[in-house]
C-alpha positions in Angstrom: 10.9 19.1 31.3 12.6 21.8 32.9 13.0 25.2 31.6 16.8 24.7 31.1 16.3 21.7 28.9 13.5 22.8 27.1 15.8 26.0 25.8 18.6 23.6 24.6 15.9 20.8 23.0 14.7 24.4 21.2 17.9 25.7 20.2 18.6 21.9 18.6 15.9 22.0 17.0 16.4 25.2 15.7 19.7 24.0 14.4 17.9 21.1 12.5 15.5 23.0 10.7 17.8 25.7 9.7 19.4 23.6 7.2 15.4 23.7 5.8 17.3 27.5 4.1 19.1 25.9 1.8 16.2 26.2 -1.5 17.0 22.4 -2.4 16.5 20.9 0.7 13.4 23.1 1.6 11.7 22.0 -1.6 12.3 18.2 -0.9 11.4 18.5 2.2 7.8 19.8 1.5 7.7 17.2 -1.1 8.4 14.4 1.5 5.5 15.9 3.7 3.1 15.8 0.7 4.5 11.9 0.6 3.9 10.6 4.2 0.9 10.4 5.9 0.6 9.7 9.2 0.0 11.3 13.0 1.4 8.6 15.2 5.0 7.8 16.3 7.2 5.6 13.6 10.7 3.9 13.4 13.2 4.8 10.5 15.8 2.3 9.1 19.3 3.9 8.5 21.8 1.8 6.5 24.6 5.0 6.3 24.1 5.5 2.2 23.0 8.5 1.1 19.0 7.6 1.1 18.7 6.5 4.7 20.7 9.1 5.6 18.5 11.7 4.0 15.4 10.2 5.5 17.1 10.1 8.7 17.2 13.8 8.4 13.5 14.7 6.8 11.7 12.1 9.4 13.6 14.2 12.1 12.2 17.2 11.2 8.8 16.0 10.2 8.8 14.4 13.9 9.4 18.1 15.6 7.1 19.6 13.5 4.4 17.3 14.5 5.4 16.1 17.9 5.1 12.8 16.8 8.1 10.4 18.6 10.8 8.7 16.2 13.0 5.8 16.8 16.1 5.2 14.6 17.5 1.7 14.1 20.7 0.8 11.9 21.2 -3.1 11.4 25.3 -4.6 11.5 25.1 -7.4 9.9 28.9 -8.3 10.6 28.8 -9.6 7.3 32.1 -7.3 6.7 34.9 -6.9 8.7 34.1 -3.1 9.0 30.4 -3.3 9.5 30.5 -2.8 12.7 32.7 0.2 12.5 30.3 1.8 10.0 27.4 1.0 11.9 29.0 2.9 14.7 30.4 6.0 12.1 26.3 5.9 11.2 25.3 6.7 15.1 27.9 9.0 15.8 27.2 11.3 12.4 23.3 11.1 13.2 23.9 12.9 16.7 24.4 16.1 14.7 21.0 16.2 14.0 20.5 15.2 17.5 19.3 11.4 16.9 19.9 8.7 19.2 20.0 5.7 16.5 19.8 2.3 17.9 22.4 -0.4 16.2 20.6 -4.0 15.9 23.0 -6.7 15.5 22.4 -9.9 13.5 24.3 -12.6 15.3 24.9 -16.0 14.4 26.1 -18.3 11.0 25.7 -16.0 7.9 25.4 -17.1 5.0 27.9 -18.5 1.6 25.6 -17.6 -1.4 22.6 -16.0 -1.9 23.6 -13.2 0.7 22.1 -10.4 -0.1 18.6 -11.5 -0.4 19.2 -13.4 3.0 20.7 -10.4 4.8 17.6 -8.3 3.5 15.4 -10.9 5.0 17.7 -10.7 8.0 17.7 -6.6 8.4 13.8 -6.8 8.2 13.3 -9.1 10.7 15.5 -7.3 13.2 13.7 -3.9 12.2 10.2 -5.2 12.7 11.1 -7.3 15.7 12.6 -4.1 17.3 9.3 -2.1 16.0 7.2 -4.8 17.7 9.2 -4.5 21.4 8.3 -0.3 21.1 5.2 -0.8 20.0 5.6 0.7 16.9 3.2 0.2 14.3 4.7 2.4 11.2 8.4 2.2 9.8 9.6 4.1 7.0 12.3 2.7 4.7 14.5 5.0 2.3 14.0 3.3 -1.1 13.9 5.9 -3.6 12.9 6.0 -7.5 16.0 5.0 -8.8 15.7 1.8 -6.5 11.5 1.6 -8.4 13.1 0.9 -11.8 15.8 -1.3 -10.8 13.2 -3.3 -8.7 11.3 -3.5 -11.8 13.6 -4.6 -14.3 15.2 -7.7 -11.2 11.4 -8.6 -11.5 11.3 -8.5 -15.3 14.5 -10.8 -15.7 12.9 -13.4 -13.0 9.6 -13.3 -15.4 7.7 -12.1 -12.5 3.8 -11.2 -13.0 2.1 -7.4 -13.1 2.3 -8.2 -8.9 5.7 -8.6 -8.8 7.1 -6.0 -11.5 5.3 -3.2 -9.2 5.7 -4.8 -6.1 7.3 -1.2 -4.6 4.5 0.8 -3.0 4.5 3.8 -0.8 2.3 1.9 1.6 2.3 -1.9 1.9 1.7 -3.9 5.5 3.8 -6.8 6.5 0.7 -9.1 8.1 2.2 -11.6 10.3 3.7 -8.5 12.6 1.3 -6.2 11.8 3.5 -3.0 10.7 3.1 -0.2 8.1 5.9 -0.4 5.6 6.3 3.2 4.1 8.4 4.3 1.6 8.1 8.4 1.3 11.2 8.9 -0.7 9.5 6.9 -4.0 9.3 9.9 -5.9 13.4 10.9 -4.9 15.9 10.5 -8.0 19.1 9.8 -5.7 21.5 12.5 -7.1 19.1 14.5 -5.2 19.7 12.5 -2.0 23.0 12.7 -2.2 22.9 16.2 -2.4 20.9 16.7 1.0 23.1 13.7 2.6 26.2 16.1 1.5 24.9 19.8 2.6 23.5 18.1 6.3 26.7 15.4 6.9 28.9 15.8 4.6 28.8 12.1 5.3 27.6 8.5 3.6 28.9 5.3 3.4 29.7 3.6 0.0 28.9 -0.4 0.6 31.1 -2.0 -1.5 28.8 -4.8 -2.7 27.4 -1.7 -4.5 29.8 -2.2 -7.4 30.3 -5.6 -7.3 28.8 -6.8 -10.3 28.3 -10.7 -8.8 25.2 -9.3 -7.7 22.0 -9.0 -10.1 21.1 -5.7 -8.8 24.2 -3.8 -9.5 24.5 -5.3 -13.2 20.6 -4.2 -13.1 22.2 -0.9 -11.9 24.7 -0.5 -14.7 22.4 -1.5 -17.0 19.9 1.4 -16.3 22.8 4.2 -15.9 23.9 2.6 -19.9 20.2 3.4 -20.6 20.3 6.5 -19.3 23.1 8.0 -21.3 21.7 6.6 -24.3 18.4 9.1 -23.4 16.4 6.5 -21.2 13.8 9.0 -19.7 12.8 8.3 -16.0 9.1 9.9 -16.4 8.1 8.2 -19.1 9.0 5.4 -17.8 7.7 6.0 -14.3 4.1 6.9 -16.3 4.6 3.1 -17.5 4.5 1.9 -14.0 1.6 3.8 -12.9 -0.2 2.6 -16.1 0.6 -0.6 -14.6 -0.2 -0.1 -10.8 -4.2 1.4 -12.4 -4.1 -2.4 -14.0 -3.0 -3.9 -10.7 -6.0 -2.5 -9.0 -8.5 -3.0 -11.1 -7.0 -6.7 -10.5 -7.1 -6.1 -6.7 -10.8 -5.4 -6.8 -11.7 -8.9 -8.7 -9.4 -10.5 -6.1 -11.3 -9.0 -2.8 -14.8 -10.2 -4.9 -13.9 -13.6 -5.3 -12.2 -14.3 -1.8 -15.7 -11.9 -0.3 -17.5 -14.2 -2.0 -16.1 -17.7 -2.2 -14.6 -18.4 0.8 -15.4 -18.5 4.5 -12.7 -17.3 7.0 -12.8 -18.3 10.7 -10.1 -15.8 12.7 -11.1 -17.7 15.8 -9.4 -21.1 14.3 -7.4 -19.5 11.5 -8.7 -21.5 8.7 -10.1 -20.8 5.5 -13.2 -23.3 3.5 -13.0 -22.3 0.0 -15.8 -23.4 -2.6 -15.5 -24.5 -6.0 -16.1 -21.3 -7.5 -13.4 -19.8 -6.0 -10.9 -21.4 -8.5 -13.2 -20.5 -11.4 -12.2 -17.0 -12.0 -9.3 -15.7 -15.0 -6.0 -17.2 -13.6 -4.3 -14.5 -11.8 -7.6 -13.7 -10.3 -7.7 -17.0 -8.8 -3.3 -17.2 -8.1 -3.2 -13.7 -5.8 -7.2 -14.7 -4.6 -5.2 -18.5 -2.9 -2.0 -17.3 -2.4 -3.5 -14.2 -0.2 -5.8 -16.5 1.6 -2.2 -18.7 2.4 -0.7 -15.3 3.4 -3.3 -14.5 5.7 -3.2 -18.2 7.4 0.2 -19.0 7.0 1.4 -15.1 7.9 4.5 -15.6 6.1 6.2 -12.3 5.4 7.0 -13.5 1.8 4.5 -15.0 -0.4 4.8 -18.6 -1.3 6.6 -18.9 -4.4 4.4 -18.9 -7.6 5.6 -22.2 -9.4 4.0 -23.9 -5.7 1.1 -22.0 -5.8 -0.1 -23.2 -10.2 1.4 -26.6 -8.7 -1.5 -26.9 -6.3 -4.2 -24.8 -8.0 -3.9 -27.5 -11.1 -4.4 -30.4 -8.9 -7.4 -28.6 -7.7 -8.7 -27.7 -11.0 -8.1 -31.7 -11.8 -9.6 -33.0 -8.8 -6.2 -34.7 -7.6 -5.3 -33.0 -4.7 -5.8 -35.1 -1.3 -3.9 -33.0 1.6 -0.3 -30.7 1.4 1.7 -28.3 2.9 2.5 -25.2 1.6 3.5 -21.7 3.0 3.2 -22.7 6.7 -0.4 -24.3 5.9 -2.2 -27.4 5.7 -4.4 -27.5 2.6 -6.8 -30.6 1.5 -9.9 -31.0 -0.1 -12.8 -31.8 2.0 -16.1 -32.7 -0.4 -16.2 -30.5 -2.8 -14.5 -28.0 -0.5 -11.0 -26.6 0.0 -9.8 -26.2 3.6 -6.7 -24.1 4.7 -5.4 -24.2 7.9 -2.3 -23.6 10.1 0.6 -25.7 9.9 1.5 -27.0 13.6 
């Protein structure tokens, strides 16, 4: 790099970091580098709300800081007649902070019903496709407390399991594309978002489907802002969830015993063998232990619904099962023997 570029790449990011003066922003950033971990380059989503927008902004400076490399990528969905204007209005305000931000565009049929969960599978498919093509191993996503309890409570009302009602981690690894999922801003209340997305863009895009109360997740929303004003307190709560997450793992080491233990896995053909014992643990011991094994062979991004998974494990436990297919895998009984293998 020449010495003429090098003075204006300094002088941006001297620009950047001098928003670090405002007190509030200073202190969230620190508290975002006490929350991510890592020394090698990474992708950031940006969706143009206030969180993404913010994260944009702290994964910017915690790239210059440790000349690491970041990619930004923003997903048009063209799911709205002005999506693709916003996704543009999202590059243009994130070259202030001197980011070149990618737009990936979902083409094709979209969908009638069920949208949102579709487009979300849609958006992280793009991302981690995109990831893949750069060789990027790590991608950081701007979910942020307030998106932890509403997470919980969607789980709640689907009568989800301890797995599912703390499914949000920091860390978690999608397997079949091998990329770090993080989510630094877990510990963020949004108001405080919003107040960094203000003071650096004075800029964030309201999605309407925000306030539309068709979808569970805003009437989960408005339920937890009712809650609020009636004295709901967000650390108790959030002490209830680590409670819960300390259960989980003590869970999560009976689960690495019994599949350590009882099962044999062959990487070279991608199949598993099973033995008896395997399905003779406590129940959800023996649900995650089969439906991680199925993850792992099938490398489907999300797990095999649970309703499948008892389906299967009862005809085991009753010695009915002959051969089916389930999350992209063969699975039959073979002696005394379960065998899991990949679906052609």
């Amino acid at each position: 790099m020449n010495q003429k570029n090098l003075s204006v790449r300094n002088k941006t990011h001297k620009r950047i970091s001098g928003y670090l003066k405002d007190k509030k922003i200073f202190q969230i950033y620190k508290s975002f580098e006490k929350s991510i971990n890592i020394s090698e380059d990474f992708a950031v989503a940006v969706s143009g709300g206030p969180d993404s927008l913010s994260l944009a902004f702290l994964a910017k400076n915690f790239a210059i800081k440790k000349k690491l490399k970041a990619k930004f990528y923003t997903v048009d969905h063209k799911l709205r007649s002005d999506s693709s204007t916003e996704a543009h209005s999202v590059k243009k305000i994130l070259k202030k902070i001197d980011i070149d931000c990618k737009i990936l565009n979902w083409h094709g049929k979209k969908p009638n019903s069920n949208i949102q969960s579709l487009a979300r599978n849609k958006r992280y498919s793009l991302l981690f496709n995109e990831c893949k093509k750069n060789k990027i191993s790590n991608l950081l996503l701007g979910h942020h407390l307030d998106d932890l309890f509403e997470n919980f409570f969607i789980r709640f009302l689907r009568g989800s399991g301890l797995k599912g009602l703390i499914s949000f981690d920091k860390k978690s690894i999608n397997n079949k594309k091998d990329i770090n999922i993080l989510r630094p801003l877990l510990d963020f209340e949004k108001k405080d978002l919003i107040y960094l997305s203000k003071k650096v863009f004075d800029f964030f895009i309201n999605d309407p489907s925000n306030t539309d109360d068709n979808f569970k997740r805003v009437r989960v929303r408005n339920f937890l802002s009712f809650l609020e004003k009636e004295g709901f307190d967000k650390k108790k709560f959030l002490l209830t969830i680590n409670n819960l997450k300390d259960s989980d793992a003590t869970i999560k080491y009976y689960i690495k015993y019994n599949i350590e233990k009882n099962s044999i896995y062959s990487k070279k053909k991608n199949t598993a063998i099973l033995n008896k014992e395997f399905f003779y643990q406590s129940h959800e011991v023996t649900f995650r232990s089969f439906s991680n094994v199925i993850g792992l062979i099938g490398k489907k991004y999300y797990p095999v619904r649970g309703k499948s998974i008892n389906k299967i494990i009862s005809k085991i436990l009753s010695d009915s099962l002959t051969k089916v297919t389930l999350g992209g895998c063969f699975i039959e009984k073979i002696n005394q023997s379960i065998i899991i293998s990949i679906e052609n």
